[in-house]
Each structure stands twice: as structure tokens, then as C-alpha cells.
N, C-alpha and C positions, 0 to 999 in steps of 0.2 A: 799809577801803581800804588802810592799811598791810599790813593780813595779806597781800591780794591781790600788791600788790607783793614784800612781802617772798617769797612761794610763787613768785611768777614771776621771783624771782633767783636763788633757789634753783634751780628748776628750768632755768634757762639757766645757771648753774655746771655743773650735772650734767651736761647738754648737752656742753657745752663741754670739760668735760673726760675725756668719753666720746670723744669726736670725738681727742681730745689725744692718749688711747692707742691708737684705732685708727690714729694714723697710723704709715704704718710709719716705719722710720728707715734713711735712703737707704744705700746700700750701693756703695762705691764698687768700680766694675770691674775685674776681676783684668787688667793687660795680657799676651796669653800670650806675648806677643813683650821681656817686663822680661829681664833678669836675676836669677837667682830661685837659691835655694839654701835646703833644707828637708832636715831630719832626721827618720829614724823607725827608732830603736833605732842599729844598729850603720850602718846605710846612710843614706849623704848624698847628696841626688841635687840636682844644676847642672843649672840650665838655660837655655840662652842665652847662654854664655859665649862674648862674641865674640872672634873671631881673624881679624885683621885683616882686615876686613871690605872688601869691596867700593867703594872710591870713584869708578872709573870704568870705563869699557870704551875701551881705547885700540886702534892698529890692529893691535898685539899682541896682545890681548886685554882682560878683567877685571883690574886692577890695586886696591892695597889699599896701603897707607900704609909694609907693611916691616915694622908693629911688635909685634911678641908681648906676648900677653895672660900674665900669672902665675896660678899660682895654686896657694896651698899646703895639701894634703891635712890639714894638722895644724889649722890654723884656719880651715878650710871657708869659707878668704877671697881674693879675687881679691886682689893685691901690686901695689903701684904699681911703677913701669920706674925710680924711681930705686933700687929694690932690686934692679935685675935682676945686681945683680956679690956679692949675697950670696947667705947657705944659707936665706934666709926665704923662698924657693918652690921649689916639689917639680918641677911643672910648666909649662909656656911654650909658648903652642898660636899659628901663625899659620900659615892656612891650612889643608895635611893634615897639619904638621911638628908632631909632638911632639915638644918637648925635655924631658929630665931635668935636672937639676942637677947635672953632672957635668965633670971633663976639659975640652974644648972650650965647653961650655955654662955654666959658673958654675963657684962653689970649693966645690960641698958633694959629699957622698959617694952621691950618687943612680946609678942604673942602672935596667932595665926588659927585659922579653923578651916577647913575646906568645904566650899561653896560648892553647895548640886543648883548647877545651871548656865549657863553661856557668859562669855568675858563680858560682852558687848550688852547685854541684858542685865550684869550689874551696874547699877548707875551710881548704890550709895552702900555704905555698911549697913546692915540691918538693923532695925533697931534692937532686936531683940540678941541679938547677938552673946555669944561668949567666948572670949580670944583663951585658948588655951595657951600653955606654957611648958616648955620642956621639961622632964624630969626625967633624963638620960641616966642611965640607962635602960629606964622601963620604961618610959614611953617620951612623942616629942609634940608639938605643936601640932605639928600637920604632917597629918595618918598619912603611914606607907601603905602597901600594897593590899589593900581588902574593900570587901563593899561600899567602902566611905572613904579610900585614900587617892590620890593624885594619880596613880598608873594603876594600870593590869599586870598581871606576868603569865604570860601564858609558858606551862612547866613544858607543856613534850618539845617544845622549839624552844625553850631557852631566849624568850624576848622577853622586854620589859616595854609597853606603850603606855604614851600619856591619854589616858581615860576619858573622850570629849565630854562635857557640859560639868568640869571639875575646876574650880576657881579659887585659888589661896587669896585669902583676905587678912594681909598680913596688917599689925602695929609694927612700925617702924622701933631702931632701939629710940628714937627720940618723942616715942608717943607721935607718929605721923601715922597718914593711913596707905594702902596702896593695893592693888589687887593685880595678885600673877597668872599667868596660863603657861602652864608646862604645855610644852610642843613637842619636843621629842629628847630623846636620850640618848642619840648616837652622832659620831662622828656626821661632821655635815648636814643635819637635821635627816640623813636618811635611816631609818630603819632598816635594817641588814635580809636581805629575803628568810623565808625559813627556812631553801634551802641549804644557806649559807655553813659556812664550817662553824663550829661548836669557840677556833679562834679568831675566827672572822670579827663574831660575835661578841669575844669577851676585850678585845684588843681596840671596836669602836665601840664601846659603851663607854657609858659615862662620863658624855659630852652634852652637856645641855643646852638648850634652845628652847628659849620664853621668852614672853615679853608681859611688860606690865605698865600700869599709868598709876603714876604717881603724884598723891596730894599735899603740893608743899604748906599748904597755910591750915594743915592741922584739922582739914575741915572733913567728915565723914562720907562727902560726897566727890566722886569720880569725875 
């Protein structure tokens, strides 16, 4: 009678902890809407980085808090806004506004121009080059929305896309070099359809997604 028992505890261990490994082990869900910042080799790609986001719709329009978001290419880190009066952020997004760190926008030594041509097809800063500098509020580094800036807007759908074969070639605030690709501007990296609602629209904008390679040793080339 022992044996019987003992064989039937055994066998309900084994059981048991058959059952143990087949269970799986829960896997908590990516949110694709986080803020997310991931490295793979020399390219660091942001995603969701928000600029001053949407708070309401007034009878002006979508309105947003005012406040730019930081964030410095060197430690692939968003900066809090009591840093916003030093060289500890490169760049400052609210809205379509990218600031440098420069002149009118901080005290560090940044500049930026936009490049017509492919991420991957830049290898080095041009030599010919000339990094412009903000001078807020007439103009800033790196052109918004026209022939020569970072996005399209396309007016009767109310979108804003990132423009392919457009390239910021930013100076860091510490005199470093680094070159971005805007990808998209909305919630999630998706673009909202056009048939989407008008607050579909204004409620996931102004979430960005880029990515860029950055050159720690000062050197012009990528």
C-alpha cells in the first residue's frame, strides 16, 4: 500500500511539474505608442518623442502647453526643461520647431542645415558646408515646411509628412557632428489616414520618430 502511494506521488510530482514548464511565462506588451529609444550599431532610433503635444482644440485651433521637449544626441536622452539654459541638449522639438542649441536658443555651440539626399548616402559633412543658427523668432536652423524644409503639409487633409531624401546635419551644443532623419510625426510612427477625423489628427501629432548616428570623437565624418 505504501509503494502504491508513494508511485502515485511521484507520479503527480511529475505531473505537476510537466504542467510547471509548459506554462508559458507572461510577456508583457510592447506599448507602440511609449517613448522608446533603441541602438543598433552606430544608429539610434527615438520613437515618440513628444513635442508639445495636443491639450486641446480651441476656437483657434489645436493648442499644446508651449513647452519643448530636449534631447541630447550624445546620451540618447530626453533633458529635463530645468536644463533647458544649458549645453546638455543638442535638440528642442515643439511642434514642427526644431531648435539647436545655439545664439537665440541656449549657450552652446550647435547649428544644423538640411541635407537633400538619403541618410545612408550621407557618409561625412560636406565640405562646403554652412551650419546655420537660430534666430527665433524669424527664423531657425533647420527650415520647416517648404521646398527646402524637413516635412510636407499637405493643407486639404491636414497632415504634416517627413519629406524622403531630407537630412539634418546637425553641430552638436558641444561642437560634435551627427546627422537625423525625421520619420514621422505621429503617434506610433503611423501617419493618421486622410480619412481620419480633423481630431484624430491633431490629438496624434506631434510625436516624433528619427533616428540618427552620431560622431563622438569630433570627427566630420559618419
Amino acid at each position: 500500500m505504501k509503494t502504491i502511494l508513494a508511485t502515485a506521488a511521484i507520479a503527480s510530482a511529475l505531473i505537476f511539474s510537466a504542467c510547471k514548464k509548459d506554462t508559458p511565462t507572461p510577456v508583457t506588451p510592447v506599448d507602440p505608442n511609449a517613448f522608446n529609444v533603441s541602438v543598433n550599431g552606430k544608429i539610434v532610433t527615438v520613437k515618440n518623442l513628444p513635442a508639445d503635444t495636443i491639450l486641446g482644440i480651441g476656437a483657434m485651433g489645436p493648442y499644446g502647453a508651449g513647452k519643448y521637449s530636449f534631447f541630447s544626441l550624445e546620451t540618447n536622452s530626453k533633458i529635463s526643461s530645468s536644463d533647458s539654459a544649458t549645453s546638455n541638449w543638442d535638440l528642442a522639438f515643439a511642434g514642427n520647431t526644431i531648435r539647436v542649441n545655439n545664439v537665440t536658443s541656449g549657450p552652446g555651440n550647435g547649428g544644423a542645415f538640411v541635407y537633400t539626399g538619403t541618410f545612408d548616402g550621407i557618409s561625412q559633412v560636406p565640405a562646403d558646408s554652412t551650419f546655420r543658427v537660430d534666430n527665433a523668432p524669424v527664423s531657425y536652423a533647420i527650415t520647416k515646411g517648404s521646398s527646402k524644409g524637413w516635412y510636407t503639409y499637405d493643407g486639404p487633409n491636414n497632415l504634416i509628412t517627413a519629406t524622403p531624401g531630407r537630412v539634418l546635419v546637425i553641430r552638436t551644443a558641444s561642437g560634435k557632428y551627427a546627422k537625423v532623419e525625421i520619420l514621422n510625426y505621429y503617434k506610433g510612427g503611423v501617419t493618421p489616414a486622410t480619412t481620419a477625423t480633423d481630431s484624430i489628427k491633431s490629438f496624434d501629432s506631434r510625436y516624433y520618430t528619427f533616428r540618427y548616428t552620431y560622431q563622438s570623437n569630433g570627427s566630420t565624418t559618419f
